[in-house]
C-alpha positions, 0 to 999 in steps of 0.5 A: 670311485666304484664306477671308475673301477667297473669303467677299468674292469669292463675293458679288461673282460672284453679284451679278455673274451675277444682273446678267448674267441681268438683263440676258439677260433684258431683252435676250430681252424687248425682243427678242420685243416686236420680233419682235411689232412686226416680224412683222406686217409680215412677213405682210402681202403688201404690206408684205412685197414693200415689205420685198423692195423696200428688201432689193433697194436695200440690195442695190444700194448694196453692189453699187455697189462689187462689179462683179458686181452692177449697183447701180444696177439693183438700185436700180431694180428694188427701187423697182419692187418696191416700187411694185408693193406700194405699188399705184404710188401713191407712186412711180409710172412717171414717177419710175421712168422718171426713175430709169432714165434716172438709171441709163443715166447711171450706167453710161455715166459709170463706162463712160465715166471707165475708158474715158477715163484708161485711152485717155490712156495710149494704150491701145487699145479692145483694152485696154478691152475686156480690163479690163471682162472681167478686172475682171468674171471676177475679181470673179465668182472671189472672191466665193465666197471673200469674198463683199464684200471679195473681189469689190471686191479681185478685179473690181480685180486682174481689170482691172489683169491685163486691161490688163497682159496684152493691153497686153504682148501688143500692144506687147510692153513692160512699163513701158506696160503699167504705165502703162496699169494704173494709169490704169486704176486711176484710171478705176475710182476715178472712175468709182465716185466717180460711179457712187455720186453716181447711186446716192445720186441714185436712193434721194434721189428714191425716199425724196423720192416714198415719203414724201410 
């Protein structure tokens, strides 16, 4: 009786790996004709410093949320690049000139949002000033650990540890303290929230003019 049932098993796990190799197989296929599809691409100078170019806003999007990378920079300096390759026949310097006025504004509203609701809890530009570079020195920190995750998690611990420090050592009580850190909290929100709808408004222009 075992043995019948190891003669029906046995069938069933060849068919099995024949299917798995099948499907190895088509995955290897479809795999070569992208890289064939994709490598002239690559060795063309043009469309490789194009390819470097969307590398770079790619790049900008994720560094929107990490205070280490300036998004929005990261944005324009990829649609110069790709412009560049492009001979700026495309996207030429009025639409980067608009792009980097639209990136002035990015970095004056986020700037101007934690500013703002970490002020409205009577904090002083002390303050401020200690939340932007404890927000930046602990992204720096842990990015080397979590490359993403850490430096979002680290540029906000960073900055809520900026407040509480020098709001204690101004006014040497805990509960204002606190109440500084989370305004600072909301600020950082906000602030990304707009910084994000800049960004989007960049790559929209970018994409408008690139594929005209």
């Amino acid at each position: 009786m075992y043995a019948r049932r190891g003669q029906l098993s046995n069938p069933l796990a060849a068919g099995d790996r024949i299917a798995c190799r099948i499907r190895v197989l088509n995955d290897a296929r479809r795999a070569c004709c992208y890289i064939r599809r994709v490598l002239p691409l690559i060795l063309d100078p043009q469309n490789a410093t194009q390819a470097l170019g969307i590398l770079l806003m790619a790049i900008g999007i994720v560094g929107v949320f990490i205070p280490v990378l300036p998004g929005p920079l990261m944005i324009w300096l990829g649609a110069l690049v790709w412009a560049s390759g492009d001979g700026f026949q495309r996207v030429g310097w009025p639409v980067l000139i608009v792009m980097g006025l639209i990136l002035i504004a990015a970095w004056g509203s986020n700037l101007a949002m934690t500013a703002y609701f970490t002020r409205r809890s009577s904090a002083s530009w002390k303050t401020v000033a200690g939340a932007i570079i404890g927000g930046v020195a602990g992204g720096a920190l842990l990015t080397f650990g979590v490359p993403v995750v850490g430096s979002v998690i680290g540029a906000v611990a960073g900055g809520v540890l900026g407040v509480l420090v020098v709001e204690l050592l101004r006014q040497r009580r805990l509960r204002p303290a606190l109440r500084s850190g989370s305004q600072y909290l909301i600020g950082c929100v906000f602030g990304q929230m707009v910084e994000l709808l800049f960004a989007l408004l960049m790559l929209l222009l970018f994409v408008w003019q690139a594929t005209r």
